[in-house]
C-alpha positions in Angstrom: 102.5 233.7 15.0 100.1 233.3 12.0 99.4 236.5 9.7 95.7 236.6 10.5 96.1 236.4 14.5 98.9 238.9 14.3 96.2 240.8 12.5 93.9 240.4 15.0 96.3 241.4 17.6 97.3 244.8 15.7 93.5 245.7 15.4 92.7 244.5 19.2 95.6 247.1 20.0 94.0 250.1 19.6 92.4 249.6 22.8 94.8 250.6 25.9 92.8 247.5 28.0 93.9 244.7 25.2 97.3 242.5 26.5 99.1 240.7 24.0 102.4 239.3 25.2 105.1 236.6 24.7 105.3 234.2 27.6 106.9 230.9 28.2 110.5 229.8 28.4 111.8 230.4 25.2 108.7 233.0 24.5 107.0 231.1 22.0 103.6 231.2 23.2 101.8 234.4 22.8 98.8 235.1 25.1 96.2 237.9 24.2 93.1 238.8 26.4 91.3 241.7 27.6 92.5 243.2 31.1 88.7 244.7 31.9 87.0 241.1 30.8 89.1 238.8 32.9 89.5 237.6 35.8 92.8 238.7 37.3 92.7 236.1 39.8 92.1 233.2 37.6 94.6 234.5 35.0 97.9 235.0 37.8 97.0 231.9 40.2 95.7 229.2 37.7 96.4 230.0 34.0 100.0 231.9 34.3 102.1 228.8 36.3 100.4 226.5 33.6 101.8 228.2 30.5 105.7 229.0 32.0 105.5 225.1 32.0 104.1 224.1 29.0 105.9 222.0 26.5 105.5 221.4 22.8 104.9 223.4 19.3 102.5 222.5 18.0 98.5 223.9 19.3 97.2 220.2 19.7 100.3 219.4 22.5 99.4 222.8 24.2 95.8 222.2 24.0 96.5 218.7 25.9 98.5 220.5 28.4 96.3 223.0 29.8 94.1 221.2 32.6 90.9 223.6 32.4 87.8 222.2 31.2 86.1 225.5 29.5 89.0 225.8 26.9 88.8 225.0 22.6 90.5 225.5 19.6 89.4 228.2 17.3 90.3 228.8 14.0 88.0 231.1 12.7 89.2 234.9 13.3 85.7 236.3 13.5 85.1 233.8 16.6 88.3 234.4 18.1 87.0 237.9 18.3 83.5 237.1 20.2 85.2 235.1 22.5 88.2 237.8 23.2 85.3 240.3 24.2 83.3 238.0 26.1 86.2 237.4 28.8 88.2 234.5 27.3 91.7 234.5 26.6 93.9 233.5 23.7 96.9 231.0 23.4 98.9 231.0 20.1 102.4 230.1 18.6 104.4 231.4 15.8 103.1 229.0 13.3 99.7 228.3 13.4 96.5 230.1 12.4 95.0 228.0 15.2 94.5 229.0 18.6 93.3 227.9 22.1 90.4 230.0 23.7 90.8 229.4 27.3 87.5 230.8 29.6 88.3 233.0 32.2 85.5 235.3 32.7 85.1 238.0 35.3 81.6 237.6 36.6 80.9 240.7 39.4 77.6 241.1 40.4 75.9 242.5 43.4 74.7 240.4 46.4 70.6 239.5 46.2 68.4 242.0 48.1 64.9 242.4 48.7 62.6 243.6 46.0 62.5 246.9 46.1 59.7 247.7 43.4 57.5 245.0 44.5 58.6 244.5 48.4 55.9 242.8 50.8 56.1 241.8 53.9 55.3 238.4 54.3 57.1 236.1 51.7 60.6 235.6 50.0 62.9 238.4 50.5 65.0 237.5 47.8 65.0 239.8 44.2 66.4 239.4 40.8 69.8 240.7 40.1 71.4 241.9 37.2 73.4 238.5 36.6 71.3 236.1 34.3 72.7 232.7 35.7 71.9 233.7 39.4 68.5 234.8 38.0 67.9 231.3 36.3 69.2 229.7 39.8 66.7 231.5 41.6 63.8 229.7 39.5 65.4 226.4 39.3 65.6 226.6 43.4 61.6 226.8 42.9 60.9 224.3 40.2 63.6 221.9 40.4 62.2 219.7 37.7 63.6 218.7 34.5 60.4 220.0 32.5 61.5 223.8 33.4 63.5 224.2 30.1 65.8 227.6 28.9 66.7 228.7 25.7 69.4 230.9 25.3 70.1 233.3 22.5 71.5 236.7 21.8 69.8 239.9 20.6 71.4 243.1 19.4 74.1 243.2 16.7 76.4 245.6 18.7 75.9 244.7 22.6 75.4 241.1 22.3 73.1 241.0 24.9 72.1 237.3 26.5 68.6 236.5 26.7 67.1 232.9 28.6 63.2 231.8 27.5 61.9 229.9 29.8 59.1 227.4 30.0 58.1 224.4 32.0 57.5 221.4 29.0 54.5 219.8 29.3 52.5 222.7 30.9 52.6 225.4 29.0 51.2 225.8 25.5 54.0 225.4 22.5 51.9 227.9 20.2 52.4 230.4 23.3 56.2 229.7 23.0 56.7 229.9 19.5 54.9 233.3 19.6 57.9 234.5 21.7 60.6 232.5 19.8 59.5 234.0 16.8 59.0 237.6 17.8 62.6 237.6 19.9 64.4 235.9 17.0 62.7 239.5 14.8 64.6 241.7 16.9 66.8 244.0 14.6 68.5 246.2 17.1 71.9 247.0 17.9 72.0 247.8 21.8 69.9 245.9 24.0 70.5 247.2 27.6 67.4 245.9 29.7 64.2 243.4 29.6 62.1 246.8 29.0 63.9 247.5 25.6 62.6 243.8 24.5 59.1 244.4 25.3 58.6 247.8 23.6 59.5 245.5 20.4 57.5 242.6 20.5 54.3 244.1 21.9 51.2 242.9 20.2 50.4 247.4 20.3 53.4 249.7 20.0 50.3 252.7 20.6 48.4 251.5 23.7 49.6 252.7 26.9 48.6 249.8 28.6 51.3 247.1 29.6 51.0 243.6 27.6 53.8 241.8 29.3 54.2 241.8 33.3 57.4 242.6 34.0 58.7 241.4 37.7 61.9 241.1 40.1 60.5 239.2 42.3 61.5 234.9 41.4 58.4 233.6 43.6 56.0 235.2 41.2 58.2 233.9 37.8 57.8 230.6 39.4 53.9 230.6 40.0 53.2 232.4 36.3 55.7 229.2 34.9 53.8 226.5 36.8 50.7 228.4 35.2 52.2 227.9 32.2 53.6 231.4 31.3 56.4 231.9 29.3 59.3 234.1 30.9 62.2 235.8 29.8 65.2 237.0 31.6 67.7 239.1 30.0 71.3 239.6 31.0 72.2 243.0 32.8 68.6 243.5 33.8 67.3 243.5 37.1 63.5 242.2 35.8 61.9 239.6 34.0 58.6 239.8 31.9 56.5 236.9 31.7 53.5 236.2 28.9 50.6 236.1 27.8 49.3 238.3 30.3 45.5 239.7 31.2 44.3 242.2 33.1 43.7 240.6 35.9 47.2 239.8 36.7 48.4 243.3 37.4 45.7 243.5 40.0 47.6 240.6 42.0 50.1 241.5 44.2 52.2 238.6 45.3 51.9 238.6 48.8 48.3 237.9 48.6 49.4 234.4 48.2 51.1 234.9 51.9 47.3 235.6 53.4 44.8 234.0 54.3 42.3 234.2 51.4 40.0 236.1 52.9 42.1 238.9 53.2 43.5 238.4 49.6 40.1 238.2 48.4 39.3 242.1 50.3 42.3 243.0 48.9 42.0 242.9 45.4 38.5 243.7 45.3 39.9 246.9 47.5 42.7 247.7 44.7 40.2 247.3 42.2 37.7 249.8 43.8 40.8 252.0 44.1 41.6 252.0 40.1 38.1 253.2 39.3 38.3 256.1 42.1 41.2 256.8 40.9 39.9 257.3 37.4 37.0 258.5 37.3 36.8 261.1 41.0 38.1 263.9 39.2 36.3 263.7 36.4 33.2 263.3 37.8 33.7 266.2 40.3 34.3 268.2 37.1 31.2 267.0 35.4 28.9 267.7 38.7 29.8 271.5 38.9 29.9 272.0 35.0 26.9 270.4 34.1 24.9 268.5 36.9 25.0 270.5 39.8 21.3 270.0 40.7 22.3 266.3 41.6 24.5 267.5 44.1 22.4 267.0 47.8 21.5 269.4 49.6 23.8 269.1 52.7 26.6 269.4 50.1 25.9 272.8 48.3 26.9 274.7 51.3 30.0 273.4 51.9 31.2 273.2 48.0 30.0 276.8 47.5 31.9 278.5 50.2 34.9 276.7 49.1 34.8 278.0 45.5 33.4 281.5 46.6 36.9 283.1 45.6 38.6 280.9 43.2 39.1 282.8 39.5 39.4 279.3 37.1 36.8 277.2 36.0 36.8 273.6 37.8 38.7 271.6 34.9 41.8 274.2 35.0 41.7 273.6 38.9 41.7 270.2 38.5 44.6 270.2 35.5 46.5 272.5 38.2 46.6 270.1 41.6 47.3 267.2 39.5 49.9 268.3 37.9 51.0 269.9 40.7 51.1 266.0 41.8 52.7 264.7 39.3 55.4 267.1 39.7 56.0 266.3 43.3 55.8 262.4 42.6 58.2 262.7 39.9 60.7 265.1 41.7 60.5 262.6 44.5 61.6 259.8 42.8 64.2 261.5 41.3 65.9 263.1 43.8 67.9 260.9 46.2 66.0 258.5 48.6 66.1 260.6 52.0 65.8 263.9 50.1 63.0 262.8 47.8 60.8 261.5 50.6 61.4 265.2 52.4 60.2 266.8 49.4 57.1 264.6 48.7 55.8 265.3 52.1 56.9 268.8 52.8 56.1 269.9 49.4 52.6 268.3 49.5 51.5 269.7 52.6 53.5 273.4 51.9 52.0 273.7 48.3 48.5 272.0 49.3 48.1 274.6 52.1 49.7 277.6 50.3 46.8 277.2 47.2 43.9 276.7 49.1 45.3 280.1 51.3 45.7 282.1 48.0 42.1 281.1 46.5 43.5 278.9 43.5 42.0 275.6 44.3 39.4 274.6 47.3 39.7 272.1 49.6 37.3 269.6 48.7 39.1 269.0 45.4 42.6 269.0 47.1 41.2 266.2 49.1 40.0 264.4 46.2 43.0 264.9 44.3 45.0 263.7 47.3 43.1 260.5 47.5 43.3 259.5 44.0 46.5 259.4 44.0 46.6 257.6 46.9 44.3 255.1 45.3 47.0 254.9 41.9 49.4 254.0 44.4 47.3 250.9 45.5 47.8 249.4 42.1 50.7 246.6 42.8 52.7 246.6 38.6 54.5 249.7 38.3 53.4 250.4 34.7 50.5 249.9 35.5 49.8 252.0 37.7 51.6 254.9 35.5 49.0 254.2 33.1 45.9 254.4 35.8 47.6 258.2 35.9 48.0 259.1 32.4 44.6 257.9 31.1 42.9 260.2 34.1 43.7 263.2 31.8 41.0 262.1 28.5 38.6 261.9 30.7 39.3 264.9 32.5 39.0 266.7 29.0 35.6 265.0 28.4 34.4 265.4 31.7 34.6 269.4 30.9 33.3 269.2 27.3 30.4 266.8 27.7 29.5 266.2 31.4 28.7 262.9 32.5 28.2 261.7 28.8 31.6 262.7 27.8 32.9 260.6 30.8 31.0 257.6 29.3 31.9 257.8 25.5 35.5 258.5 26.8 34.9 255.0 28.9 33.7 253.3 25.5 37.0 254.3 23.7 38.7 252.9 26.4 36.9 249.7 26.7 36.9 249.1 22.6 40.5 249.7 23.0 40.8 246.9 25.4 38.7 244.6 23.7 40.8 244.4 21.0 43.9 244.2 22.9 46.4 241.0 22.6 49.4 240.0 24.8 50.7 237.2 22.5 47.3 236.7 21.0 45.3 236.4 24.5 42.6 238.5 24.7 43.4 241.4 27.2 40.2 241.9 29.1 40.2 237.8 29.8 38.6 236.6 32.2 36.3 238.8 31.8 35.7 239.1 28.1 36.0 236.2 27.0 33.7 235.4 30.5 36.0 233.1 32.4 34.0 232.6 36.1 36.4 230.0 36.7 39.6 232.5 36.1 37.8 235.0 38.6 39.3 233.0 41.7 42.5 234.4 40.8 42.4 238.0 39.7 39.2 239.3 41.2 39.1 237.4 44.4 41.2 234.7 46.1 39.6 231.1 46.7 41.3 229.0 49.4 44.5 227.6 48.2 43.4 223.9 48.5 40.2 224.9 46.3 42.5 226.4 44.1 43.8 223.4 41.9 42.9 224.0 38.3 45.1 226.6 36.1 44.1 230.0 34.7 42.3 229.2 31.2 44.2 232.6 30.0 47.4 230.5 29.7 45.9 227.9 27.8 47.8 225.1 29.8 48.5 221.6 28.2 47.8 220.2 31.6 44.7 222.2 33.5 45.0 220.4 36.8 47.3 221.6 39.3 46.9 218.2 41.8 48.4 214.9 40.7 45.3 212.9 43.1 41.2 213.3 42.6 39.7 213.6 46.0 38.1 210.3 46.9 35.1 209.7 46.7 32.9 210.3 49.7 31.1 206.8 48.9 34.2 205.5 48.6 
């Protein structure tokens, strides 16, 4: 065996999972692999039998013997290393410095199940995975074209993490792609572990709170955001996807709307849309009314607010702080506690603790309904992260609302929408299609035209080709 391998052998050692033995006839043929990485199957029934039979010295004759097709020689020590720790296993004689890398890969994964973050009820039950080639198969089984085109690469010096770009040629825009290329290719990390480690990298706004990629399990919607002409990125290990440049309006679009008819897509959205701003902006208005603008408050309502607060002792921000914390704490204990258990405590808790404050005089029982209806209304909001940041960005105005009234809820809401003005997802304008206004991008974010009216592409993508139909309609002359 040449000095360098049996180098690489003595330093592979000090793991108790490395194998390096002698096998063959007259033992000349050492074989070195990783236990955890291969596939024991492969390794007893296919590669084992091969090698007890093989015949020759030299690496060449032994290379020509082994009838697998993923198999090359490697000469190069650092190389033989990658490949040992990727699953592949190791041929080599006394002699040479050469080698033969033969593939033999253990590839486990779990079986596909529904979505479970983004689940509907009409529509694909199928969800991404944590394997990246089944992920891949899953949009090729949607776009089976030869213009959907994936670029694989690596990122992170220590887990060697595989990563697939992918883009349909001729649709979407290349300056959109080389955006990505370039800001994945920038990525100086040594453990990559999930999509979500990516994206808190090459974010146009490390500070904003808002989302500016739209991450997804579900390969239905990857499809529809590649025909769009969205770039998507899929990373090994990780049950989700993110796809770019995004706007707002495509975290108000749940998937299943697409599964409707589009009049009831069209109520939808405008319902979760509705549902954000309650969410927003009920408590701190509620807080503004009784700080500072209580003689708007009609008639018919005075009565009923004032024998609700008769007894409380805090001021009607510190109530408000109180029940939605007191919210947040129940959401978060529920999603942390096992499935069965965390769905006891949500509704137990909710109506124990919601019951047990009004009782004791620290909150009344008109806020505890509003409280309890905008979270409700957070929960309409179909992206995940987006939704956490409909409940974070609650709390500013909250604190304005009980410094400055009404007014502080509106300079609050100018910070806000500066903020978004000026934010990018890969150099698209955030707020698009409304600023820049896009009428023709509404019929896909605020509302839902019928889908045979539906054929030209969101502008937001900037799309090499903006029509989605091959034919014109004919002419009615014609």
């Amino acid at each position: 065996m040449g000095k360098q391998f049996d180098e690489l052998v003595n330093f592979h050692s000090k793991s108790s999972d490395f194998v390096s033995v002698a096998i063959a006839v007259d033992e000349s043929i050492f074989i070195s692999y990783y236990e955890t990485m291969v596939d024991s199957k492969s390794l007893l029934q296919d590669l084992f039998p091969v090698i007890v039979r093989l015949n020759g010295d030299k690496i060449e004759d032994l290379y020509a013997s082994l009838p697998f097709p993923g198999k090359q020689i490697v000469t190069d020590t650092n190389e033989q290393t990658q490949l040992l720790m990727i699953g592949y296993i190791l041929l080599s004689n006394r002699t040479e410095e050469a080698c033969i890398a033969v593939q033999a890969v253990r590839t486990e994964s779990r079986s596909i199940n529904a979505p479970e973050v983004e689940f509907s009820v009409i529509g694909p039950k199928d969800a991404l995975i944590e394997q990246l080639d089944t992920n891949i198969m899953q949009i090729r089984r949607r776009l089976p074209v030869p213009e959907l085109r994936v670029t694989r690469m690596e990122i992170g010096s220590l887990s060697k993490t595989k990563c697939a770009v992918m883009h349909l040629e001729g649709i979407a825009n290349p300056l959109n792609l080389d955006y990505m290329m370039k800001r994945l290719n920038k990525i100086d990390m040594d453990v990559i572990t999930d999509s979500t480690n990516i994206i808190q990298i090459i974010v146009d706004n490390k500070y904003s709170l808002f989302p500016q990629f739209l991450e997804t399990e579900r390969p239905d919607r990857l499809a529809h955001v590649l025909s769009f002409g969205g770039i998507a990125v899929l990373v090994d290990g990780s049950s989700q996807a993110f796809t770019g440049p995004v706007t707002i309006g495509q975290f108000l679009v749940a998937y299943e709307d697409y599964y409707l008819s589009w009049h009831l897509g069209s109520f939808f959205r405008i319902l979760r849309i509705l549902s954000i701003l309650f969410s927003i902006f009920a408590t701190p208005v509620y807080i503004a009314i009784l700080t500072y603008h209580y003689h708007i408050i009609p008639t018919l309502l005075i009565g009923p607010i004032i024998s609700s607060r008769i007894n409380l002792p805090f001021p009607p921000y510190l109530e408000v702080i109180f029940m939605e914390l007191t919210i947040e704490l129940l959401r978060e204990a529920g999603a942390r506690l096992p499935t069965k258990i965390g769905q006891t405590i949500g509704i137990v808790g909710g109506i124990v603790i919601g019951t047990a404050a009004v009782q004791a005089a620290l909150t009344s029982n008109i806020l505890l309904t509003i409280v309890a209806l905008s979270a409700l209304a957070s929960f309409a909001v179909p992206i995940f992260h987006f939704s956490n940041t409909i409940r974070v960005i609650r709390y500013p105005f909250i604190l304005s609302a009980q410094m400055l009234g009404l007014v502080g809820i509106v300079v609050c809401a100018s910070f806000l929408l500066v903020h978004l003005l000026r934010l990018k997802s890969l150099g698209t304008p955030y707020l698009q299609p409304f600023y820049p206004l896009r009428f023709q991008d509404w019929q896909d974010s605020v509302f839902r035209v019928p889908t045979a009216s539906f054929n030209k592409r969101p502008g937001a993508f900037r799309p090499l080709r903006k029509d989605r139909t091959r034919t014109k309609k004919p002419d009615i002359d014609e």
